[in-house]
C-alpha positions in Angstrom: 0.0 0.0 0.0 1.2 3.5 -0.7 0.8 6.6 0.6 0.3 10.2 -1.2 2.3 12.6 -0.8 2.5 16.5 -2.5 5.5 17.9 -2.9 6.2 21.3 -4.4 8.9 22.0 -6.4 10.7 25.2 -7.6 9.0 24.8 -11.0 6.0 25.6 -8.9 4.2 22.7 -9.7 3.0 19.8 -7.3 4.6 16.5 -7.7 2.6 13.6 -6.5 4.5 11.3 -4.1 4.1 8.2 -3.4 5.7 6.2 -0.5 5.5 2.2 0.3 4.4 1.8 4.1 7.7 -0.4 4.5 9.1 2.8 3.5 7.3 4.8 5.6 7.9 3.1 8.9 11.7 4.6 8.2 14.7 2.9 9.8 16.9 3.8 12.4 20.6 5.2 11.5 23.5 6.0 13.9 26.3 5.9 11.1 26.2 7.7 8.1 29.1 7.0 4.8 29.7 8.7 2.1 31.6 7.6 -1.3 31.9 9.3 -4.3 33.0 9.6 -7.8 33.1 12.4 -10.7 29.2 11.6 -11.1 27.9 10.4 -8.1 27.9 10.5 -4.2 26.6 7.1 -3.1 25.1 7.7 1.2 24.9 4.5 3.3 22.4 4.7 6.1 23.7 2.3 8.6 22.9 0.8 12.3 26.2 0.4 14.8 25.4 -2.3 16.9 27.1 -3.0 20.1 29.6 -5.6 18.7 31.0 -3.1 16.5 28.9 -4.4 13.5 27.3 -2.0 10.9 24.4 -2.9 9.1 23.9 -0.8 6.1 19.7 0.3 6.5 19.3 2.3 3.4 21.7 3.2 0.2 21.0 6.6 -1.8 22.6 7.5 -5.0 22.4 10.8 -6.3 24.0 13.2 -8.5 26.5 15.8 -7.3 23.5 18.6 -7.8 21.0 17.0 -5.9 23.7 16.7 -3.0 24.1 20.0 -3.2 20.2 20.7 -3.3 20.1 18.3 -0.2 22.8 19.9 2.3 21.0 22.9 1.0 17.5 21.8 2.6 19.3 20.2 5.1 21.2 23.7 6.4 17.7 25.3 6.3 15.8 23.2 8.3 18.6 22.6 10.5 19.2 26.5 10.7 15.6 26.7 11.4 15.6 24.7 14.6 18.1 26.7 15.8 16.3 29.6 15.6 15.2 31.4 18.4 11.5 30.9 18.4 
């Protein structure tokens, strides 16, 4: 079963979304690597365990512009909770 989502975008249009509820349940990370190459940066989502095991949760590809586009986002909304309020 999916789940709709809208999203807008900076064409100013709305994207519909859709998201497995596997997906949507999400999955824990404590450890976060990063590889690249000249035209991708490949982000491992992984769980440390206590036995010094890592267990890779989730692995997103993307192009070096949507990196960019994603610390972006990620600076704003971090910025944003910092914030005083």
């Amino acid at each position: 079963m999916t789940e709709p989502l809208v999203a807008s975008t900076d064409a100013d249009r709305d994207v519909t979304v859709e998201i497995d509820s596997a997906i949507a349940r999400g999955a824990y990370s404590n450890l976060v690597l990063v590889n690249r190459s000249r035209t991708e940066i490949t982000i491992d989502f992984a769980y440390m365990q206590p036995d010094d095991r890592a267990i890779v949760q989730a692995r997103i590809i993307l192009a070096p512009s949507n990196a960019r586009e994603l610390v972006a986002l990620l600076t704003r909304q971090l910025d944003a909770d910092d914030a005083p309020r």
